[in-house]
C-alpha positions in Angstrom: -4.9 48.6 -41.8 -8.1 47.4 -40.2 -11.4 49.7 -41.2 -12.7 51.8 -38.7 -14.8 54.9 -38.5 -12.8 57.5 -39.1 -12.9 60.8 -36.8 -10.7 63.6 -36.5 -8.9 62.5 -33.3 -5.2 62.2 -32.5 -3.5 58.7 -32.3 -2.7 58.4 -28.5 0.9 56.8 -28.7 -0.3 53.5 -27.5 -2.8 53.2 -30.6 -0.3 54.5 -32.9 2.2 52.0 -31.8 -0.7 49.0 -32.3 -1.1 50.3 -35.5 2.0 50.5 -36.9 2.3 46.6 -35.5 0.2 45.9 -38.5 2.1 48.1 -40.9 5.4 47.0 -40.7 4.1 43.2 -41.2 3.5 43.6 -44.6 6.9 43.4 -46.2 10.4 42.1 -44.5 12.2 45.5 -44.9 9.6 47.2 -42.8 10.3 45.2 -40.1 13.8 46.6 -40.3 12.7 50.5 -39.3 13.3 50.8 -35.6 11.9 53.9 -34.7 14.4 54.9 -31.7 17.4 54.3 -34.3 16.2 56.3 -37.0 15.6 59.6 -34.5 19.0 58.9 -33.9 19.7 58.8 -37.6 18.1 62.1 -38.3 20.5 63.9 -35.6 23.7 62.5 -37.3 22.5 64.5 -40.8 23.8 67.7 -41.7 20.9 70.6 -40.8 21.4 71.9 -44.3 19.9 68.7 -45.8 16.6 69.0 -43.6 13.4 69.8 -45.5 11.6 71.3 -42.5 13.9 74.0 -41.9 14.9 74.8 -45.4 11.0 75.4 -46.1 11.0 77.0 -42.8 13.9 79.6 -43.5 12.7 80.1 -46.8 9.7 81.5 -46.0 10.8 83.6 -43.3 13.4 85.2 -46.1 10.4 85.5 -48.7 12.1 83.7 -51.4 11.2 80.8 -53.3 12.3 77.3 -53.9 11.8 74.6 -56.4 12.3 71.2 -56.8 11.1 68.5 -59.9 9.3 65.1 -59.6 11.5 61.7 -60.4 12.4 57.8 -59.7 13.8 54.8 -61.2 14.2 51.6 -60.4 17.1 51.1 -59.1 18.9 52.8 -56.1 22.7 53.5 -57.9 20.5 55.0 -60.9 18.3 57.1 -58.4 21.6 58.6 -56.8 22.8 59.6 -60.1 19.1 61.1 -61.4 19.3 63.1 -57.8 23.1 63.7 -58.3 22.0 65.2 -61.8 18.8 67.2 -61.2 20.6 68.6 -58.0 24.1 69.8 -59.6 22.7 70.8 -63.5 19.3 71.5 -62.7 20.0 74.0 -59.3 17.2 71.7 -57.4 16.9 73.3 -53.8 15.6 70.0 -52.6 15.2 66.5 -54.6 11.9 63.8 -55.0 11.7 60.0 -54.8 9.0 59.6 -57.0 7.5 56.1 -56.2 6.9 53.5 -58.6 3.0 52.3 -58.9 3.4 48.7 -57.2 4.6 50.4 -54.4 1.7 53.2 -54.3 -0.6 50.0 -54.1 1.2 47.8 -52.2 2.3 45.5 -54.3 5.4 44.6 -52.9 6.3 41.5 -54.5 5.5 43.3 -58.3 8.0 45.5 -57.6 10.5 43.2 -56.7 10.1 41.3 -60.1 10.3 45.3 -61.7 13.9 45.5 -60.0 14.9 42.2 -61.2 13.8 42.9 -64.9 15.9 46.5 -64.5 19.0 44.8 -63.5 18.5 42.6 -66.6 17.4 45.3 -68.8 20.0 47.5 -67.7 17.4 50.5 -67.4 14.4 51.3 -65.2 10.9 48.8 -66.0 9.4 50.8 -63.1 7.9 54.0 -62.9 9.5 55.3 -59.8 11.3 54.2 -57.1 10.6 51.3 -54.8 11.0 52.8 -52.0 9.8 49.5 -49.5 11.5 46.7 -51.5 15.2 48.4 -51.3 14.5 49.2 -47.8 16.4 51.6 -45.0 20.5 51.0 -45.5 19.5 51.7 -49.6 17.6 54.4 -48.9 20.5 55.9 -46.6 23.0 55.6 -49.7 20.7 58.5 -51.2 20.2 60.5 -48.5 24.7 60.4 -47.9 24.8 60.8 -51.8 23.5 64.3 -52.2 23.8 67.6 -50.8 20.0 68.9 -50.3 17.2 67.5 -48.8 15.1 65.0 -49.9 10.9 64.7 -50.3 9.4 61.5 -50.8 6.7 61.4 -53.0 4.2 58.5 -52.6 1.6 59.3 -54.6 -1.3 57.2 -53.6 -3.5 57.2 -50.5 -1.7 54.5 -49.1 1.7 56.2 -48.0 2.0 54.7 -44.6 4.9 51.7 -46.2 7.0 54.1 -48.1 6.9 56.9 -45.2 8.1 54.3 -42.3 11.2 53.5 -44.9 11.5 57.3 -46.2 11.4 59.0 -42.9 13.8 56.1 -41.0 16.3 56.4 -44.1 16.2 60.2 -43.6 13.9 62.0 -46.1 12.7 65.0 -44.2 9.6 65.9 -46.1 6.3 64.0 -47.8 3.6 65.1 -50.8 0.1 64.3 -49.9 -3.0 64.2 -48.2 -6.0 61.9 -47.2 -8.9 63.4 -49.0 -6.7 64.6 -52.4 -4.6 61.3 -53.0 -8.0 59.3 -52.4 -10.3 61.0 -54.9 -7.7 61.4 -57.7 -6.0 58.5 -57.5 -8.4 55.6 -56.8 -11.8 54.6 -58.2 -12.9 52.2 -55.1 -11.3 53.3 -51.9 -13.2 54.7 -49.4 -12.4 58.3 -48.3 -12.6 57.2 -44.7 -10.0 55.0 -45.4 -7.7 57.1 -47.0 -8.3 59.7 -44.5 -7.2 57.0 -41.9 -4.1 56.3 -44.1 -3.0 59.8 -43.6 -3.6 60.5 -40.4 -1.3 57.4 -39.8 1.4 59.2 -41.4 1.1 63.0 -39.8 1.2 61.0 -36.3 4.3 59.4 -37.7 6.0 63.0 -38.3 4.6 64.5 -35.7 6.2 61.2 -33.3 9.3 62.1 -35.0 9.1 65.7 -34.3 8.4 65.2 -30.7 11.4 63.6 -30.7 13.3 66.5 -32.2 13.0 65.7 -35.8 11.5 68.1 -38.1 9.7 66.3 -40.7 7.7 68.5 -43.8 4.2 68.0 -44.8 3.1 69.1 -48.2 -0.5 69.0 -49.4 -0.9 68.0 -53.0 -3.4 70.4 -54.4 -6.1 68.9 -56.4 -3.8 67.4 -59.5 -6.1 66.1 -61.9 -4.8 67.4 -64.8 -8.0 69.3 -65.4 -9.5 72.5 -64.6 -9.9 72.1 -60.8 -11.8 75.8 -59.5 -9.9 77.5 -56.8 -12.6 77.4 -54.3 -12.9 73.5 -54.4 -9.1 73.0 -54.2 -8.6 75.3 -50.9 -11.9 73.6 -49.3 -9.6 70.2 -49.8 -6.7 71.8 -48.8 -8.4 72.9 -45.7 -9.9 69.7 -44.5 -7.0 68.0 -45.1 -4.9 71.0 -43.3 -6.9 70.3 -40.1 -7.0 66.7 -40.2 -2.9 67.0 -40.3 -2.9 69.8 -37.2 -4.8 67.0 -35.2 -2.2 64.7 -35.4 0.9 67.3 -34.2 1.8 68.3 -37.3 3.3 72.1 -37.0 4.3 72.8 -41.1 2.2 72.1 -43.3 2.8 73.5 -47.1 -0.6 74.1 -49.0 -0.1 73.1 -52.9 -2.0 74.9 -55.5 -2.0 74.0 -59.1 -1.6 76.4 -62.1 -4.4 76.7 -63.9 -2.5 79.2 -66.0 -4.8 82.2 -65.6 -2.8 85.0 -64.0 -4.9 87.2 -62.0 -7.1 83.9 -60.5 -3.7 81.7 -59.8 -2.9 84.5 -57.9 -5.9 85.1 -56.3 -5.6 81.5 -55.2 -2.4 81.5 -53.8 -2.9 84.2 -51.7 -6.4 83.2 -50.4 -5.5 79.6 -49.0 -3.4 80.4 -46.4 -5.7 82.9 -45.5 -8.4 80.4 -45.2 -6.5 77.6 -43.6 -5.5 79.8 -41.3 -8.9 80.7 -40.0 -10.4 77.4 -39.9 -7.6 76.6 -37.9 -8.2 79.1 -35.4 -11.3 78.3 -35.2 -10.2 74.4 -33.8 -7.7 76.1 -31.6 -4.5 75.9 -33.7 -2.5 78.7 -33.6 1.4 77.7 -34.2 1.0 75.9 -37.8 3.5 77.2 -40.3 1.7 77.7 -43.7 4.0 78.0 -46.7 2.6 78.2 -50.1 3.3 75.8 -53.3 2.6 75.9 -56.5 3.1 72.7 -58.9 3.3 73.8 -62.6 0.8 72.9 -65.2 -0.8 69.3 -64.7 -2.9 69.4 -67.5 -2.1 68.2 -71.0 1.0 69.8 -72.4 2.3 71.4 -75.8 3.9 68.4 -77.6 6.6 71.3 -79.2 9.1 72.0 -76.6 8.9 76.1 -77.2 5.5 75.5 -76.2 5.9 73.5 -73.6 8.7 76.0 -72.2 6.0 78.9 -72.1 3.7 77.4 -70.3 6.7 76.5 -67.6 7.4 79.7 -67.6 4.4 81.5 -67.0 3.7 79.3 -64.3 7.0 80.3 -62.2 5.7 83.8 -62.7 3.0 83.3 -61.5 4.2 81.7 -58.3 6.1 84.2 -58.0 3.7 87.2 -57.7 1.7 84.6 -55.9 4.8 84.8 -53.4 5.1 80.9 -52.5 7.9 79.8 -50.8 8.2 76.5 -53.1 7.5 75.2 -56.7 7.0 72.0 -57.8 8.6 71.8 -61.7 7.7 70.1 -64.9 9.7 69.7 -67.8 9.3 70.3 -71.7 8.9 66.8 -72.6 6.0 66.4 -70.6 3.9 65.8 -73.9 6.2 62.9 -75.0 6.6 60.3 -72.0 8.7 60.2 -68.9 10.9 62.9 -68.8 14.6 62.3 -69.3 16.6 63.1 -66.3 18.3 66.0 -68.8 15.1 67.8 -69.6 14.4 67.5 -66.0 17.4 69.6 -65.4 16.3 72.2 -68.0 12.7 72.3 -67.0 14.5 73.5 -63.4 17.3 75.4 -65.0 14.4 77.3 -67.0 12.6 77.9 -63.6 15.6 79.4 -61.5 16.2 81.7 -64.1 12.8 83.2 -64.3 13.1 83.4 -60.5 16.3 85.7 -60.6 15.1 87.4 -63.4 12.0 88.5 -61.4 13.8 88.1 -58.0 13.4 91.8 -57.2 9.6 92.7 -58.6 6.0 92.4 -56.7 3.0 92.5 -57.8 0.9 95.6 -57.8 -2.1 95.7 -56.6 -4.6 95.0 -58.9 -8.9 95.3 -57.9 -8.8 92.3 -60.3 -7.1 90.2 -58.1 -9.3 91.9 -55.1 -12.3 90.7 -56.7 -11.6 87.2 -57.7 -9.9 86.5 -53.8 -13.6 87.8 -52.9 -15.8 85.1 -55.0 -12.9 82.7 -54.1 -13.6 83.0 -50.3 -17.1 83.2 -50.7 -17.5 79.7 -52.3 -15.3 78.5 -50.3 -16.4 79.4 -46.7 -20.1 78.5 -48.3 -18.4 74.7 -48.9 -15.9 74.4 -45.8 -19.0 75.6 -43.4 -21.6 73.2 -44.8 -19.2 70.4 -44.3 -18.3 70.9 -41.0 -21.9 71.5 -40.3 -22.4 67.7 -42.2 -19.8 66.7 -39.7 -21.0 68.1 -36.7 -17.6 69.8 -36.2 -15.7 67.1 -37.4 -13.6 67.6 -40.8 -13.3 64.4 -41.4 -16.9 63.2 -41.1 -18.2 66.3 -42.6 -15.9 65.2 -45.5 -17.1 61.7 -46.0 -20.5 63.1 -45.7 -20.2 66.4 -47.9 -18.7 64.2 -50.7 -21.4 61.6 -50.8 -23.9 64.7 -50.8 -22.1 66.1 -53.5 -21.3 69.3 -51.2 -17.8 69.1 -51.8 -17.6 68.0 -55.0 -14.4 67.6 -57.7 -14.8 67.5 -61.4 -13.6 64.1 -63.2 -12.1 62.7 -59.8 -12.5 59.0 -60.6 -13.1 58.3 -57.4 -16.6 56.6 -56.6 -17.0 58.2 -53.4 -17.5 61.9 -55.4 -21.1 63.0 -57.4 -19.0 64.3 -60.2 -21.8 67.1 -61.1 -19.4 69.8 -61.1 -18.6 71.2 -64.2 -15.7 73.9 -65.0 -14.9 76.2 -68.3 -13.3 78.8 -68.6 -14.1 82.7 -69.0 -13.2 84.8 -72.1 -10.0 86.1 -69.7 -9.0 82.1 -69.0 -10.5 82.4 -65.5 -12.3 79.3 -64.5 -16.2 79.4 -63.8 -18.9 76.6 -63.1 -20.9 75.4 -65.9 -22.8 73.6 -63.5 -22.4 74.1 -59.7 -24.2 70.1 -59.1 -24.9 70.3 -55.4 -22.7 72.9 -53.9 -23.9 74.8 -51.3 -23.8 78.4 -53.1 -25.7 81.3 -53.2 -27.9 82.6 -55.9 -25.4 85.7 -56.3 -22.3 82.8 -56.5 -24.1 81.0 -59.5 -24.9 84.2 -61.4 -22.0 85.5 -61.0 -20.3 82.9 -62.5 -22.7 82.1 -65.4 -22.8 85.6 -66.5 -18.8 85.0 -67.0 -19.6 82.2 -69.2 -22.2 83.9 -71.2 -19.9 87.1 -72.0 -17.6 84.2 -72.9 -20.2 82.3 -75.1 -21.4 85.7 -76.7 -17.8 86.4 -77.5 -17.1 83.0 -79.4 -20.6 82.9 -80.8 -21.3 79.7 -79.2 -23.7 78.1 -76.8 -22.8 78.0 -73.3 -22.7 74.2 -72.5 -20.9 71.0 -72.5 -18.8 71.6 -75.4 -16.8 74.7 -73.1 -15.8 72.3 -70.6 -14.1 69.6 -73.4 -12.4 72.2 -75.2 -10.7 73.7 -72.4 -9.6 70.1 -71.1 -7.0 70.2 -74.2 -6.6 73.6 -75.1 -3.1 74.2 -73.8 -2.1 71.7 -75.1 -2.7 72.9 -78.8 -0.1 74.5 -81.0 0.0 78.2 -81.6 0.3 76.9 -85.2 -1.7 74.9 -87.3 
């Protein structure tokens, strides 16, 4: 896709159109997707296996969802990973992971990874290669199972995979401009990850013009490390209106588990709150807002009972966090790539807690209160500098509030971010800024949070620097037992 200058304005259809000229160039199967047909497609599948309106329903029953992450190579091993996780694991919906050629565009890669999986007889890819098998393969999943199907991309260049994804029938998409750029790639520019993304949300949102319900799902901030609440919803924001520009109408905001009960909480009941205003504020009025939660990114317990705890505290805390949808992990996260059976159990674990707790809320608690009060705080003083950056536009204020450091992420790899952000936790497991770098807070905000640390520091007769932040990177990870 050519570089331009990237603003928060909707693809007219004729631009879109020129655009996607260029896309579907890249690789032969791309030039297969005709748009027209594949509306037509959609209308042929059963509602039932439509992610839009399951997420949709869902959240106007108040009940929760969940489905796991996955992908092979091939397309007859992908039906029977989907056939498995959906039929022993109770998945409401199913994932196409994709494989990492395809997430960069490395289409020719990936075909030499399906070759050496036909001769291997097992998967040499990472996820599935959603572009190479094309639109006809893709439809023999979509017929094979029962549920709806997400694709997830995982990259910041989605715009391949969606045009095959969404023509073959998946009804839904993880990801976002500013979240997939900075945690996923060293060198790309935000502005043209942004770009990416907007490509995609005026694909769904030609789709759904057309009749066609297509999902949206922000990411969260999945590092794997301790991301503070405040920083993820400002992302989730930005990236929220950038997606409203281009017609999208349902739009889930992922948070991750940071496995701290009264702050994931907190957090999960502040973003749609906040996404919700900023949208007003642009005019946008009739976006749907569900609320995700993806388990634990971080490092895992290597001993499964571990690892099963930490699974299972995270689904109650999505539930008293009251999200419509969860995003699983398994126990074998600690090990490698999870076997399609611990998969299943990782899910099976997850439903369970979710009857088990099917009929309790959470009480109120002025602990909660308090934390959804600093959350908001730092996060209006973030979201309003950047738009201010932008002169009103999110996605310029976002370019310009990461190269100020503004907005800033902690270990993103990305070379766009000032990385001066610095989290530990609290002695309660909350997590606080060891060093706030350049964001745009308030003397009462830094206190606040440094005082945390101290009583934290005071407690484990330590200092209060660096050495926090490390040991927290890995602490859940460590066994109970030495």
């Amino acid at each position: 896709m050519p570089k331009y200058s990237v603003k928060n304005e909707k693809f007219d259809e004729d631009n879109f159109l020129n655009i996607r000229q260029e896309i579907v160039s890249k690789w032969p199967t791309l030039n297969e997707v005709d748009l027209q047909e594949a509306v037509g497609y959609h209308k042929t599948i059963p509602s039932e296996k439509n992610l839009f309106a399951l997420i949709r329903d869902t959240k106007k029953r108040g009940e929760t969802i969940i489905y796991p992450r996955g992908g092979v190579a091939l397309v007859d091993d992908q039906i029977d990973l989907l056939l498995h996780l959906q039929d022993h694991g109770g998945a409401d919906y199913l994932p196409t992971t994709v494989d990492s050629y395809t997430r960069n565009e490395f289409f020719e890669s990936a075909k030499k990874g399906i070759e050496q999986s036909i001769q291997n007889k097992r998967s040499m890819l990472n996820g599935f290669p959603v572009v190479n098998h094309g639109v006809a393969s893709c439809r023999k999943i979509i017929e094979a199972i029962s549920v709806p199907a997400m694709l997830l991309p995982g990259t910041p260049s989605p715009c391949t995979p969606a045009e095959i994804a969404f023509a073959a029938g998946y009804t839904g998409l993880l990801g976002a401009g500013i979240s997939d750029t900075l945690r996923f790639t060293k060198k790309m520019p935000l502005s043209e990850g942004i770009r990416n993304y907007q490509y995609v949300d005026r694909l769904v949102s030609y789709y759904g013009e057309r009749g066609v319900g297509i999902h949206r799902e922000h990411t969260g901030f999945l590092t794997g490390t301790l991301i503070p609440p405040a920083i993820a919803i400002s992302i989730s924001v930005l990236d929220c209106l950038l997606a409203a520009n281009q017609g999208v109408r349902q739009y889930s905001l992922g948070i991750g588990h940071n496995v701290n009960i009264v702050q994931d909480v907190a957090a999960l009941k502040t973003v749609p709150r906040m996404c919700a205003r900023y949208l007003h504020r642009f005019g946008v009025k009739d976006m749907a807002l569900p609320v995700g939660l993806h388990h634990w990114m971080g490092a895992f317990p290597p001993n499964e009972a571990e690892a099963v705890s930490v699974i299972c505290l995270a689904t109650v805390i999505g539930l008293l966090g009251e999200v419509t949808h969860m995003t699983t992990k398994t126990s074998h996260e600690a090990i490698g790539v999870p076997s399609r059976e611990s998969n299943a159990f990782g899910l099976r674990a997850t439903k369970k807690m979710i009857k088990l707790l099917s009929n309790f809320s959470y009480p109120s608690d002025p602990r909660v209160d308090e934390e959804m009060y600093w959350i908001e705080r730092e996060a209006e003083s973030i979201l309003d500098r950047v738009l201010e950056m932008g002169d009103g536009d999110p996605a310029v204020g976002a370019i310009r509030g990461f190269e100020a450091g503004i907005i800033d992420v902690p270990w993103s790899p990305n070379m766009c971010v000032a990385n001066k952000v610095l989290p530990a936790r609290d002695s309660s497991g909350a997590i606080r800024y060891l060093d706030t770098g350049n964001l745009p807070f308030s003397k009462e905000i830094k206190e606040f949070h440094l005082s945390k640390l101290k009583e934290r520091a005071h407690n484990e007769q330590k200092e209060v620097d660096i050495d926090l932040a490390i040991q927290d990177v890995t602490d859940i990870a460590k066994s109970v037992i030495n």
